[in-house]
Steps between C-alpha positions, in 0.01 A plus 500: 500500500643177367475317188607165374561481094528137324532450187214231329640237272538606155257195332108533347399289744636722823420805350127393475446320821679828648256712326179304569596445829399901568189594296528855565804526280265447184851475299511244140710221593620464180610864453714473823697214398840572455717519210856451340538505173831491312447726171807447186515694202635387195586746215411826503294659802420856655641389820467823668197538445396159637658569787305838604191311446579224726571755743164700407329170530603449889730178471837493629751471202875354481657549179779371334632491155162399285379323789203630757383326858175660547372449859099593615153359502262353226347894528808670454600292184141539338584864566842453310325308201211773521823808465712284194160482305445891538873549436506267163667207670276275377770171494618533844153542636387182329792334631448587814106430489609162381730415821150569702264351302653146536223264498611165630348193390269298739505158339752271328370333213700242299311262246210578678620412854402762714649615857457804687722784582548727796282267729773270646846449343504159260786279611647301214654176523818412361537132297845436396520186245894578479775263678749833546271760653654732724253434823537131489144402425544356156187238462603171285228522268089584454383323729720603781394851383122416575545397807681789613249708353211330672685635825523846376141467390394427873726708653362790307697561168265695221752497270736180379854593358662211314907541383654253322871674424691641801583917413728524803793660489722421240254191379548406182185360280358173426382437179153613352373189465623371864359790635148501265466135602524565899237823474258290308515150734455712765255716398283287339491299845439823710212567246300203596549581847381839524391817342681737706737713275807301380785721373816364289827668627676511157683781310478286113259474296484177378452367893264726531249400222495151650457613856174696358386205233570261836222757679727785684316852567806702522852530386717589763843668296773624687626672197202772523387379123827568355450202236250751293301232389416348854218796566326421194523100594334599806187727313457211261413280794318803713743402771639727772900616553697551800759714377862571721788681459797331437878644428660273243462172475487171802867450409598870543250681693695518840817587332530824649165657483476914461263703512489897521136479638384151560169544586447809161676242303295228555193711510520594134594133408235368603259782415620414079499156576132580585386685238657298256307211638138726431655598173505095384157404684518415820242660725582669740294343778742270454855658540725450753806675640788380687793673587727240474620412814858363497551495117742755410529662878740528714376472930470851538284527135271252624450634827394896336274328318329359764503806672337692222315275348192664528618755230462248274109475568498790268503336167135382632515084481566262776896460600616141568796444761714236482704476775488098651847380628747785292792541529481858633343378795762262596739766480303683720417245803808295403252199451532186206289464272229232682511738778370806427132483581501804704695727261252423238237571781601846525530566140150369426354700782671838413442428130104455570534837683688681238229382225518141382247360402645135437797352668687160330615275757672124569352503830093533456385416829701783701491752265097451449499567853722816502299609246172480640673644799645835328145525287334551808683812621580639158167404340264525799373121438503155672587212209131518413471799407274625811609866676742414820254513785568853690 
């Protein structure tokens, strides 16, 4: 007798086909999908006693400190949840039950713009109206910025991206006005050109209300909202946010970045950031997260985000990626800046099949393709939506 084990890749989407793929099996899909879940206590806690039901509920348990990595399937943690109600655990069971019952949302909806989610991954175009950007593809002025945008528009941008102050490394600001005046040229020019999306990349307020009077859907702030009164700005106009993580400030952010755990760190950043953005008004069909590529991070930061960026689709709204021409990825192939079309490639493809849902890019036409490309195998579509042919 011989017998040859494999083991079937961990994701919802193996995991079903598997089970489909052998009717007699009659098993919930769902139920079998595996599980780890990272459980902290703060204060107080009967930690003994959470530990024998873990065990009583059939997951696999590390423990250290106040900390818990509970490995198992969907059934074994509604069997956990099930034994901390019985046992008057009633917090970390709705904890828990809140980690599974993530409910991610299927459209983005800013000023009444709608685009889908989860169907193909929206590829957003990036429109810098500033001389000193670090990718070299400062436009002169608005009209430049149209035509640009007409190509992205063709080449199959959803979303348009405009910039008008440079938050490289170590950049230092323009003024408000400088900076209000660029958004809303440019804007106003991209309005009468389309109706796609237009987001303002801006962290002030002041630029921000003319980017929105000038007719921008979103507000695009690398500072996650940290200006308290830019979330409210945003509900008064019903417009959408992306918000990022970002350590310090432009000037100081890559003066040596730490982090105990990057990707827990920026996790519960951006999960406030979030809430607080709910809390002033904006709805959230039409939050954004972004992780904050390259802002704060050293190589090896950006690159464990990458690779676990799907534990980030757990605060339930789409996750941006912004990874077009970094740095990071010039340290990595050892390319310059105009010459790193295939590093971003890679990003934007691994990215799409560690969650994203839109990707920000200088280079529209390649990346629309590499998108369409990785949708297809992660998503099971052609660009059109239709089911691959089998």
């Amino acid at each position: 007798m011989s017998f040859m084990v494999r083991e079937i890749a961990s994701g919802a989407h193996a995991v079903e086909a598997e089970i489909n793929a052998r009717p007699p099996y009659k098993l919930d899909a769902a139920e079998m999908r595996p599980l780890l879940l990272k459980v902290q206590a703060h204060g107080d806690t009967r930690w003994h006693e959470v530990c024998d039901i873990v065990t009583a509920s059939g997951m696999i348990m590390s423990a250290a400190e106040n900390t818990l990595l509970l490995s198992g399937t969907v059934y074994n943690c509604c069997q956990l949840i099930s034994l901390l109600h019985c046992r008057q655990m009633p917090e970390l069971a709705a904890a828990i039950q809140s980690a599974l019952d993530v409910r991610r949302t299927v459209h983005l909806n800013a000023r009444g713009r709608t685009l889908p989610l989860g169907e193909r991954t929206l590829v957003m175009g990036i429109i810098n109206v500033s001389p000193d950007s670090f990718s070299r593809d400062g436009l002169a002025d608005a009209g430049a910025a149209v035509e640009q945008a007409r190509r992205f528009l063709e080449a199959g941008a959803e979303i348009l991206d405009v910039g008008a102050m440079s938050t490289r490394p170590r950049s230092q600001p323009v003024s408000e006005e400088l900076e209000a005046r660029r958004l809303s040229e440019t804007i106003g020019a991209l309005r009468a050109l389309t109706d796609v999306p237009v987001s303002a990349d801006t962290y002030r307020v002041g630029p921000a209300r003319a980017a929105l009077e000038a007719g921008a859907d979103i507000i695009n702030d690398i500072s996650g909202l940290r200006d308290p009164r830019m979330a409210p700005l945003a509900a008064e106009y019903d417009a959408g946010v992306v918000v990022m993580h970002m350590l310090g400030t432009p000037d100081t952010m890559q003066q040596d970045p730490r982090y105990e755990d990057v990707v827990g760190e920026v996790y519960e950043y951006l999960a406030a950031a979030a809430g607080r953005a709910e809390a002033a008004g904006v709805r959230r069909e039409g939050i954004v997260l972004d992780p904050g590529i390259g802002f704060g991070k050293t190589v090896g930061h950006n690159l464990e985000l990458l690779r676990r960026l799907r534990e980030f689709t757990g605060l339930g709204l789409p996750l941006l990626v912004g990874t077009s021409r970094k740095s990071f990825i010039g340290r990595v192939t050892g390319r310059d800046v105009g010459d790193r079309i295939e590093g971003t490639a890679a990003t934007v493809a691994l990215s799409i099949a560690n969650g994203a849902d839109i990707v920000r890019v200088h280079d529209v036409e390649q990346m629309v393709a590499v998108a369409r490309m990785s949708d297809a195998i992660v998503r099971g579509a052609t660009s059109v939506g239709a089911q691959v042919a089998r």
